[in-house]
BATIDO-783097 format. One record per atom (N, C-alpha, C, CB): atom name; residue number from 1; x, y, z. Coordinates in steps of 0.2 Angstrom, whole numbers, plus 5000, padded with zeros to 4 digits. Glycine has a CB too. Layout:
N
> CA | NUM | X | Y | Z
...
END
This chain:
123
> N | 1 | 5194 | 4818 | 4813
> CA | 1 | 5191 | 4824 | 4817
> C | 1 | 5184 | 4825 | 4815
> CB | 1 | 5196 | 4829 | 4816
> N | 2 | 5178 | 4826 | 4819
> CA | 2 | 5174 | 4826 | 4818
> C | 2 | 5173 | 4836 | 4814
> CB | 2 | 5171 | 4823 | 4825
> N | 3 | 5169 | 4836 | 4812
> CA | 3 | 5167 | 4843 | 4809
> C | 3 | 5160 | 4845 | 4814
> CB | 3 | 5164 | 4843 | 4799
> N | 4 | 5159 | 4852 | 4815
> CA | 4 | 5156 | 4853 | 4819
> C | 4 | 5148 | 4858 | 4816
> CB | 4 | 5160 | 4856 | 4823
> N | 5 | 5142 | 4855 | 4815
> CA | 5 | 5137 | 4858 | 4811
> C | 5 | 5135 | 4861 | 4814
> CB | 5 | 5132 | 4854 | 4810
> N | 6 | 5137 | 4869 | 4811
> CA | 6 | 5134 | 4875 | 4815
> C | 6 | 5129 | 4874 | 4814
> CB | 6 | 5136 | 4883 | 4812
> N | 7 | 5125 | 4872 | 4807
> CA | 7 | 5118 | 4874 | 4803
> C | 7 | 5113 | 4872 | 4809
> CB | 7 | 5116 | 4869 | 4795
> N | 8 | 5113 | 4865 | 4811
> CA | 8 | 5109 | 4864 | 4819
> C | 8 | 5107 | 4869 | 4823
> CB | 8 | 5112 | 4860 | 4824
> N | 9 | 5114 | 4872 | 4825
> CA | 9 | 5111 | 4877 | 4831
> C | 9 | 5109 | 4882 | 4830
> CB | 9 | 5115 | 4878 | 4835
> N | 10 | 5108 | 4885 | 4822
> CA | 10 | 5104 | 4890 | 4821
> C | 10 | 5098 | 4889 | 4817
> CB | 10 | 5106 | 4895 | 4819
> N | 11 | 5092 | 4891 | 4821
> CA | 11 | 5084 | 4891 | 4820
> C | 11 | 5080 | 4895 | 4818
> CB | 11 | 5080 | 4890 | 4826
> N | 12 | 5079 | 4897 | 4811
> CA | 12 | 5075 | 4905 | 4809
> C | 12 | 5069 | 4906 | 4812
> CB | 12 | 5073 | 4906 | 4801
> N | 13 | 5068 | 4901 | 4816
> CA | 13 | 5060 | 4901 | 4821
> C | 13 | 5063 | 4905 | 4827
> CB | 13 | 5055 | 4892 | 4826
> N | 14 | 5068 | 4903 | 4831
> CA | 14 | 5071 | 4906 | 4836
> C | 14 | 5074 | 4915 | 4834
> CB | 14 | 5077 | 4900 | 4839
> N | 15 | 5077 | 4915 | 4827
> CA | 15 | 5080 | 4922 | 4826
> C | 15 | 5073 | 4927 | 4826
> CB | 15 | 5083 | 4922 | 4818
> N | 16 | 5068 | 4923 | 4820
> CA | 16 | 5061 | 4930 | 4821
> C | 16 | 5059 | 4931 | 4824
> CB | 16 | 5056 | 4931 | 4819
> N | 17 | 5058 | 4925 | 4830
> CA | 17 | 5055 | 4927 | 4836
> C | 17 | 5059 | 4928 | 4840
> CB | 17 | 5050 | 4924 | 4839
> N | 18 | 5063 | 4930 | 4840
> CA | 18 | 5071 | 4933 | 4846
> C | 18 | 5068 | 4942 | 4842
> CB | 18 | 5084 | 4929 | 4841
> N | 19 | 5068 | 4942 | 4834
> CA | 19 | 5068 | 4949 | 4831
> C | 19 | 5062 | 4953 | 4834
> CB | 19 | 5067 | 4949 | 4823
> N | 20 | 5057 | 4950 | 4832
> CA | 20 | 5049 | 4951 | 4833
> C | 20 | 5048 | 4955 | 4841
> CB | 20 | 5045 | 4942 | 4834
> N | 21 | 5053 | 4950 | 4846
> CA | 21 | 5052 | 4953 | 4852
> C | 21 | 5055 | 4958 | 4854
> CB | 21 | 5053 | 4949 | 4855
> N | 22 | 5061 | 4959 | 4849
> CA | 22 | 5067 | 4964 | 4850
> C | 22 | 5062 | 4971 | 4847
> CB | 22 | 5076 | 4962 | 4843
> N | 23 | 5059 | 4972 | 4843
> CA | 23 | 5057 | 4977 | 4837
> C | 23 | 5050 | 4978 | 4842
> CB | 23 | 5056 | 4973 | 4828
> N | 24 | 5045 | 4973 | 4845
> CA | 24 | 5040 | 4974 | 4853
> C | 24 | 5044 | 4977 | 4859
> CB | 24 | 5035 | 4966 | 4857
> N | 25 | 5048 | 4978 | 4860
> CA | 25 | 5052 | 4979 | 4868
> C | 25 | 5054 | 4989 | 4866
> CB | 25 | 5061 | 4972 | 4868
> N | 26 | 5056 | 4986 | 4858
> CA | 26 | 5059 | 4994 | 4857
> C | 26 | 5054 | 4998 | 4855
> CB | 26 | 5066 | 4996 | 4852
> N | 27 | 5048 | 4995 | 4851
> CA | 27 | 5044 | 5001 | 4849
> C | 27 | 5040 | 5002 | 4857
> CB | 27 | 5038 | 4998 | 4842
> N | 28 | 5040 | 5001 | 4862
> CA | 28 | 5038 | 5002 | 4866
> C | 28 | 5042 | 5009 | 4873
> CB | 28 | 5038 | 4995 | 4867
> N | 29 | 5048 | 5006 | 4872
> CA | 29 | 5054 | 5010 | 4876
> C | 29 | 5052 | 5016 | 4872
> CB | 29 | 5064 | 5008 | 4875
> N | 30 | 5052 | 5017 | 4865
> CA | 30 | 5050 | 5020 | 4858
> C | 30 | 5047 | 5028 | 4861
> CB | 30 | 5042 | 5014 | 4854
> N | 31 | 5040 | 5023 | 4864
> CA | 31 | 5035 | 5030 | 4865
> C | 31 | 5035 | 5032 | 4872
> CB | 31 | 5028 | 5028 | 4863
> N | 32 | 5037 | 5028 | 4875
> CA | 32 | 5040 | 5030 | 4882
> C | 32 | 5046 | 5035 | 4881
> CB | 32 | 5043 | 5022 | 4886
> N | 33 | 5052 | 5035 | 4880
> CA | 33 | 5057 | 5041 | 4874
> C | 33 | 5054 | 5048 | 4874
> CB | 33 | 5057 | 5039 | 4864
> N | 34 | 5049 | 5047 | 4869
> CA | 34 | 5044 | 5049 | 4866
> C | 34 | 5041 | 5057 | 4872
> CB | 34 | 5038 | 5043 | 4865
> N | 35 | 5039 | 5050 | 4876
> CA | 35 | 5035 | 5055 | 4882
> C | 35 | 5039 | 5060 | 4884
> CB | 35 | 5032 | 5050 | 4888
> N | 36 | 5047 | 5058 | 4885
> CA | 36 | 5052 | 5059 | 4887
> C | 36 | 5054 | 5065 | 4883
> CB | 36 | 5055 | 5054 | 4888
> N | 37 | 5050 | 5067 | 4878
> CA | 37 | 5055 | 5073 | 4874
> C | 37 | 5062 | 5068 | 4869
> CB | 37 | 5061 | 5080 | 4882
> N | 38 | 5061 | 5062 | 4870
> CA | 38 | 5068 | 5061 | 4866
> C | 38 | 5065 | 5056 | 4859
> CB | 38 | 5076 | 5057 | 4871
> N | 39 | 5069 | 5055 | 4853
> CA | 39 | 5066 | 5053 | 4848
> C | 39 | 5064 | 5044 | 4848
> CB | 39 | 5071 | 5055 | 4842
> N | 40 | 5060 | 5042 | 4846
> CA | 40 | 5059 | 5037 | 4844
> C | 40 | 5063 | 5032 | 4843
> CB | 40 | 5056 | 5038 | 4839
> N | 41 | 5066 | 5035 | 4836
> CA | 41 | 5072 | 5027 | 4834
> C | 41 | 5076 | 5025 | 4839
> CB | 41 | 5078 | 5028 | 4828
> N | 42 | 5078 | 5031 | 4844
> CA | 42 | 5082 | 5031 | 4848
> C | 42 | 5084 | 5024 | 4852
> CB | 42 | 5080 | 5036 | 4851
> N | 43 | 5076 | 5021 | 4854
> CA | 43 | 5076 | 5014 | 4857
> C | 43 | 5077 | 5008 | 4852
> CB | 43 | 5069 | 5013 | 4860
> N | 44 | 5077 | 5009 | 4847
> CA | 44 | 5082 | 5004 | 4842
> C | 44 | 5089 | 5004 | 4841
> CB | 44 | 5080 | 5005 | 4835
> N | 45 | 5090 | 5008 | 4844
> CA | 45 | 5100 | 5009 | 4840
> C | 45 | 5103 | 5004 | 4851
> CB | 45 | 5105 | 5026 | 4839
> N | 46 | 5106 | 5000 | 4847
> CA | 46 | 5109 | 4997 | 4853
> C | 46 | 5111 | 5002 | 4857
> CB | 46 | 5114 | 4993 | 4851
> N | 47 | 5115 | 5001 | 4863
> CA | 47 | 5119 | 5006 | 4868
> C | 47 | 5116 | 5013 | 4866
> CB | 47 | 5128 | 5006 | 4867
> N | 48 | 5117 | 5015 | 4864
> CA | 48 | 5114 | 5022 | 4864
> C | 48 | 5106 | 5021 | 4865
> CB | 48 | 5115 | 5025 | 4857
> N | 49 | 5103 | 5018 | 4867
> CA | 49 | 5094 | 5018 | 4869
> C | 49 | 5099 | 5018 | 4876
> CB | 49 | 5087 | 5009 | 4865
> N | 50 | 5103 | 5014 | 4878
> CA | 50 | 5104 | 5015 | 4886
> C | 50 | 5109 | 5021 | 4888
> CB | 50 | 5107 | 5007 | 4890
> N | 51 | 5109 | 5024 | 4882
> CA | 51 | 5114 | 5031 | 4885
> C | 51 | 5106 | 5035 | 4885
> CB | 51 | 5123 | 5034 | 4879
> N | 52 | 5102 | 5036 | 4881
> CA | 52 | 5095 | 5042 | 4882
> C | 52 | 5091 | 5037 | 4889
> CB | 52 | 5088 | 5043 | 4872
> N | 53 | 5091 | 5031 | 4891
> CA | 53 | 5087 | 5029 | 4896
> C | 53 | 5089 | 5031 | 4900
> CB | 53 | 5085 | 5024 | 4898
> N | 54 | 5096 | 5032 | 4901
> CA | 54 | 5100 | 5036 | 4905
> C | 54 | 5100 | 5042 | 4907
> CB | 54 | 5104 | 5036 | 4905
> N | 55 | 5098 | 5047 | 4903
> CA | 55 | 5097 | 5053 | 4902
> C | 55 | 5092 | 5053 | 4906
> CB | 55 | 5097 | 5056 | 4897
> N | 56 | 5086 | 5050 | 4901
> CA | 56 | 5079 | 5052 | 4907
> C | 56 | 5079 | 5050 | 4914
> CB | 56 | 5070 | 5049 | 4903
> N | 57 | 5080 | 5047 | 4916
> CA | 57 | 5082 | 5044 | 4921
> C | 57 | 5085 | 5049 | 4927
> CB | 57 | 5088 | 5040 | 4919
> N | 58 | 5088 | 5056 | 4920
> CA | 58 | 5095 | 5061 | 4924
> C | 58 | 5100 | 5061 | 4927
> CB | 58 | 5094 | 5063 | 4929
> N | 59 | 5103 | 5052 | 4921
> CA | 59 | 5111 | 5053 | 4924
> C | 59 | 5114 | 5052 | 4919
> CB | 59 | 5114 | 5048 | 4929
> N | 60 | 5122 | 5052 | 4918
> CA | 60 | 5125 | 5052 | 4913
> C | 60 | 5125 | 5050 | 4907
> CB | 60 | 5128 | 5050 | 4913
> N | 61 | 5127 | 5049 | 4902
> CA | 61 | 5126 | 5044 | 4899
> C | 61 | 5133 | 5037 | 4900
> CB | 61 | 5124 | 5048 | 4891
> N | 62 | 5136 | 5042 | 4903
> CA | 62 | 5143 | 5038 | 4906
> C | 62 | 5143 | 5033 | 4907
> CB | 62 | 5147 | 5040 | 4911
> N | 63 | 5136 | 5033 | 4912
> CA | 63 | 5133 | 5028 | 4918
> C | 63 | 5133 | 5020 | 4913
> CB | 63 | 5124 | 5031 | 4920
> N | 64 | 5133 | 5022 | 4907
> CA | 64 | 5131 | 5013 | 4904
> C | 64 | 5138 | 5009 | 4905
> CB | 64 | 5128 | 5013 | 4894
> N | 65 | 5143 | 5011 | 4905
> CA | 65 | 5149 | 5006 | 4906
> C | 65 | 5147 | 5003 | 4914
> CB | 65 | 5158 | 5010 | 4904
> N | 66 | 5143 | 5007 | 4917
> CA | 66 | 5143 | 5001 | 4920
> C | 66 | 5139 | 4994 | 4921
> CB | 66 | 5143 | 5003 | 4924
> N | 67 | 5135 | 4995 | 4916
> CA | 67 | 5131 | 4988 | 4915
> C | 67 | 5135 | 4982 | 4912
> CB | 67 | 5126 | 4989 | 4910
> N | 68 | 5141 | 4984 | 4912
> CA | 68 | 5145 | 4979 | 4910
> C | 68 | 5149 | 4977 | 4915
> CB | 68 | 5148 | 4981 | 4906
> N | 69 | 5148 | 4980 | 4921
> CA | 69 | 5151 | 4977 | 4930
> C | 69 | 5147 | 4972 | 4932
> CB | 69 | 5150 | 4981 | 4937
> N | 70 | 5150 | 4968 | 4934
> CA | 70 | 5144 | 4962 | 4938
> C | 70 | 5142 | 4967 | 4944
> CB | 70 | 5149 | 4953 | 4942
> N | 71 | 5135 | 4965 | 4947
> CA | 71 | 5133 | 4967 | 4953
> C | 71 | 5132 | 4976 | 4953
> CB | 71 | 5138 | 4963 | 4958
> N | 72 | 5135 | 4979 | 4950
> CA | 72 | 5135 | 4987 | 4949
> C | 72 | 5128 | 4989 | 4944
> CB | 72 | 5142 | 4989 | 4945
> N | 73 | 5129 | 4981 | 4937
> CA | 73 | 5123 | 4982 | 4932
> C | 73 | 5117 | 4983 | 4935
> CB | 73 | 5123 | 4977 | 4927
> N | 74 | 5118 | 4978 | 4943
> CA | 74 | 5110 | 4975 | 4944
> C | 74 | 5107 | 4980 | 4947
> CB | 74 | 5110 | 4968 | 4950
> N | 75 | 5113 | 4986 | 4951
> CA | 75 | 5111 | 4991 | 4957
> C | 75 | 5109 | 4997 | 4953
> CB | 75 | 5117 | 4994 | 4962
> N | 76 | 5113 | 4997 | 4945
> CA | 76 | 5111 | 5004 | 4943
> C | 76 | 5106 | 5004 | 4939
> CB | 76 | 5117 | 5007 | 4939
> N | 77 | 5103 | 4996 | 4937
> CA | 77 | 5096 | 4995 | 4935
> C | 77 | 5091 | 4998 | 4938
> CB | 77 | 5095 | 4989 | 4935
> N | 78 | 5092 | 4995 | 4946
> CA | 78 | 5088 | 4996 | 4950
> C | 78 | 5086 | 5005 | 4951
> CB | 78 | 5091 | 4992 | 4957
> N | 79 | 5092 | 5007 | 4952
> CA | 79 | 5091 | 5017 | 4950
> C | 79 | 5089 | 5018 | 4947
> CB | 79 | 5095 | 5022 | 4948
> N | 80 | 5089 | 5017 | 4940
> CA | 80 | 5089 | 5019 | 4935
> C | 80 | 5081 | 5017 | 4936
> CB | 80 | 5094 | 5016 | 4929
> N | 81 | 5077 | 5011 | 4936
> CA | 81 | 5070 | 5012 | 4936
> C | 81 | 5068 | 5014 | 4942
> CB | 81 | 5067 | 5007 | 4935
> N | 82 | 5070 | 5017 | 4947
> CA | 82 | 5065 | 5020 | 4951
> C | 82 | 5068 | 5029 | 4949
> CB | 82 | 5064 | 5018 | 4961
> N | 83 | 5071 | 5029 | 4947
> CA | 83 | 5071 | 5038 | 4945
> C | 83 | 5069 | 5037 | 4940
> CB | 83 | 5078 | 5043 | 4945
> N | 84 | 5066 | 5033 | 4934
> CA | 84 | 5061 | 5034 | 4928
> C | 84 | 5056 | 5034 | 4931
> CB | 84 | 5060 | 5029 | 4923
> N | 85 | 5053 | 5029 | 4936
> CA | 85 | 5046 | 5031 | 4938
> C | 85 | 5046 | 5037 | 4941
> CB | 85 | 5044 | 5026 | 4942
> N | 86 | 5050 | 5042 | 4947
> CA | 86 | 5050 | 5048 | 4951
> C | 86 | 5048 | 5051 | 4944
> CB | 86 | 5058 | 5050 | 4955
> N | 87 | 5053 | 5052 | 4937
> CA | 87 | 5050 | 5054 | 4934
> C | 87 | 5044 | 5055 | 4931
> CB | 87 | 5053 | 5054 | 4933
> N | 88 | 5039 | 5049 | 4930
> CA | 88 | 5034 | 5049 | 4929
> C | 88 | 5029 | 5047 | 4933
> CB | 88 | 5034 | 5046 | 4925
> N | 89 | 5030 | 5051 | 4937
> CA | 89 | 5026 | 5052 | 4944
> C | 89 | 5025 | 5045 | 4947
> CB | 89 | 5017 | 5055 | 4941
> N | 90 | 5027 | 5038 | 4948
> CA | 90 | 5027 | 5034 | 4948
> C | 90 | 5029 | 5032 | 4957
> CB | 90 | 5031 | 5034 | 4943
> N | 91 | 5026 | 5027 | 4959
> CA | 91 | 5028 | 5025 | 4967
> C | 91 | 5037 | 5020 | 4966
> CB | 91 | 5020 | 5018 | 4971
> N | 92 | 5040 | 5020 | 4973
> CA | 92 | 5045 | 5017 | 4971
> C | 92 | 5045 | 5009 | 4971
> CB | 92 | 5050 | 5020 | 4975
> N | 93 | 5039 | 5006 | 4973
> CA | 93 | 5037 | 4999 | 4974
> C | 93 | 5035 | 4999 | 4968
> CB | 93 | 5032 | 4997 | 4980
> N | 94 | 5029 | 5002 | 4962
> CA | 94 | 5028 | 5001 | 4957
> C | 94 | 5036 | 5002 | 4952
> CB | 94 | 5023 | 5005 | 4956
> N | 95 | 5040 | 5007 | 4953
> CA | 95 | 5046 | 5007 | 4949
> C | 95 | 5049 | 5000 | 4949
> CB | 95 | 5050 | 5012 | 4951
> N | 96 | 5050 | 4997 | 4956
> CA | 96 | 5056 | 4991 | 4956
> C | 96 | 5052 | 4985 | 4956
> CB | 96 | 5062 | 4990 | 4964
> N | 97 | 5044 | 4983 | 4955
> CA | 97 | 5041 | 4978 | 4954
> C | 97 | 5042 | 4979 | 4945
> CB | 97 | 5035 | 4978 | 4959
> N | 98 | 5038 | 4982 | 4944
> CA | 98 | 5037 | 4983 | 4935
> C | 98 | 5042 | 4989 | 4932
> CB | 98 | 5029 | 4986 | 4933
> N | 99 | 5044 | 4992 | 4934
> CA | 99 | 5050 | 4994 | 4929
> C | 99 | 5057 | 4992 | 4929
> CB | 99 | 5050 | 5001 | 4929
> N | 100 | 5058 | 4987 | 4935
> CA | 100 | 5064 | 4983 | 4936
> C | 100 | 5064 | 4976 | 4937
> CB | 100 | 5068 | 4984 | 4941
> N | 101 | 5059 | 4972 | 4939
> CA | 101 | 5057 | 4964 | 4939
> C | 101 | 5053 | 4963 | 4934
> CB | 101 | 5054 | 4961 | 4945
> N | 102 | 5051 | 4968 | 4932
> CA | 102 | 5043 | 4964 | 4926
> C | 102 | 5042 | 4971 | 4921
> CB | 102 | 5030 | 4962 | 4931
> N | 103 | 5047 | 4972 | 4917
> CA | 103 | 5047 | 4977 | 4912
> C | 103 | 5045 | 4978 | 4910
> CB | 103 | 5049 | 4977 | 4909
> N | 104 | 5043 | 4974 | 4905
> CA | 104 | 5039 | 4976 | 4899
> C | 104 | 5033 | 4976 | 4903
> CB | 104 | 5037 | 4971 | 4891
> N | 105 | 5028 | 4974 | 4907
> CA | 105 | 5023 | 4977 | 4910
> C | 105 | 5022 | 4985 | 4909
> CB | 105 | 5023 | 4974 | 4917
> N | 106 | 5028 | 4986 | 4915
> CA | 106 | 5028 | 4994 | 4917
> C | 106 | 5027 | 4997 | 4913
> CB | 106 | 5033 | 4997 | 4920
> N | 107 | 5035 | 4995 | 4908
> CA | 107 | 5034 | 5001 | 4901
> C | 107 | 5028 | 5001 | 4896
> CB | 107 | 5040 | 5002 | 4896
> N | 108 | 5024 | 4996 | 4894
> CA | 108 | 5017 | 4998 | 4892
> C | 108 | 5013 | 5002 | 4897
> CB | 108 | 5014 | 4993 | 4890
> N | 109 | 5012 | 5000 | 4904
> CA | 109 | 5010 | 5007 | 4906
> C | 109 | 5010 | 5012 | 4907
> CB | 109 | 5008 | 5007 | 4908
> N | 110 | 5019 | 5013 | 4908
> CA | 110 | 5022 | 5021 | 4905
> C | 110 | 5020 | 5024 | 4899
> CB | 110 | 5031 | 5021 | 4904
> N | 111 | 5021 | 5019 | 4895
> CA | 111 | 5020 | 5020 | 4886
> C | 111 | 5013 | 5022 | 4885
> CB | 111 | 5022 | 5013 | 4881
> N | 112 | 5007 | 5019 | 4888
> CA | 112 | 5002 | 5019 | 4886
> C | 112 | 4997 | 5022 | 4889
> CB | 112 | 5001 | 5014 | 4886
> N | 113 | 5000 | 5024 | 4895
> CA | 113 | 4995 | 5025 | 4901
> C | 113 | 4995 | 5035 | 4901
> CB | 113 | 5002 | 5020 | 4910
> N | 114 | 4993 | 5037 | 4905
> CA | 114 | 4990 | 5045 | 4908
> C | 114 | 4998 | 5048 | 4911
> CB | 114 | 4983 | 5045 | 4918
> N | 115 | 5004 | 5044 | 4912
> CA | 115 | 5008 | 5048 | 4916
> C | 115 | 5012 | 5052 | 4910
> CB | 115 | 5012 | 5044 | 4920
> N | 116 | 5014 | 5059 | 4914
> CA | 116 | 5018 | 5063 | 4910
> C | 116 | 5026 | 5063 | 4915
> CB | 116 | 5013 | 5072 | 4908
> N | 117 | 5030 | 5064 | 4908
> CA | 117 | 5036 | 5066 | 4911
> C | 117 | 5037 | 5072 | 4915
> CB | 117 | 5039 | 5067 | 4907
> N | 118 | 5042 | 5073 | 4919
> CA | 118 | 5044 | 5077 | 4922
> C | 118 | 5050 | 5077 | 4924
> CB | 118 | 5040 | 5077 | 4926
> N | 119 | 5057 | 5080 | 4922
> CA | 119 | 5063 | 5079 | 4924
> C | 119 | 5063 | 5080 | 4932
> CB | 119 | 5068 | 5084 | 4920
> N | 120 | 5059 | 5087 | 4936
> CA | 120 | 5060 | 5090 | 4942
> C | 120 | 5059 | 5086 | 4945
> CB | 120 | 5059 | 5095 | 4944
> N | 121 | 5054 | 5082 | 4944
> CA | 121 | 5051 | 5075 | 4948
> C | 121 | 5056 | 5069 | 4953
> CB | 121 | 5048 | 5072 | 4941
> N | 122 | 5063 | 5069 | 4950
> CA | 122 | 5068 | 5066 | 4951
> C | 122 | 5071 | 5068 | 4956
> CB | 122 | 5071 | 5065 | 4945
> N | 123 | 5071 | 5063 | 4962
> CA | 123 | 5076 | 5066 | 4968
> C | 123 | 5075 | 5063 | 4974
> CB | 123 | 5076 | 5073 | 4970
END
């Protein structure tokens, strides 16, 4: 019976830069948060970064079990970034190009950019 070499399929090149990219994505969501009134670390703590993206958004935090539906995750993505953008003054063609197909674009320029939050903004 052959034995099966875990050691192969793991690469500390692929973990740090799996980390590297994890720790750029959240310090980013980070100050976007930020803008948002809510704390920083917040976009490091697994599930809970998508129960506060949820909030600013202005929906449950309930809402995240459903990212775990096929086809519901894809719809409530798609909400979820155009009521971030509503909230950040944002067009809904800019929300579903860059804050749902090309992410990290958007949210450095959420993060980085002139736009201020606004919960009433949403609707």
């Amino acid at each position: 019976m052959d034995m099966v070499d875990t050691e192969s399929y793991f690469s500390p090149g692929y973990f740090f830069a799996g980390l590297i990219g994890y720790i750029i994505a959240a310090l980013i969501l980070g100050f976007v948060f930020s803008k948002a009134g809510k704390p920083v670390w917040a976009a490091f703590v697994p599930i809970y970064n998508m129960i506060v993206h949820l909030n600013i958004a202005g929906l449950s935090g309930w809402f995240f079990l459903l990212y775990f539906v096929p086809l519901a995750n894809i719809v409530l993505a798609i909400i979820v970034a155009i009521r971030v953008g509503q909230a950040f003054a944002r067009s809904t063609a800019f929300s579903i190009l860059l804050l749902w197909l090309f992410s990290l674009i958007g949210y450095i320029i959420l993060a980085f950019g002139q736009s201020t939050y606004d919960r009433n903004r949403i609707g």
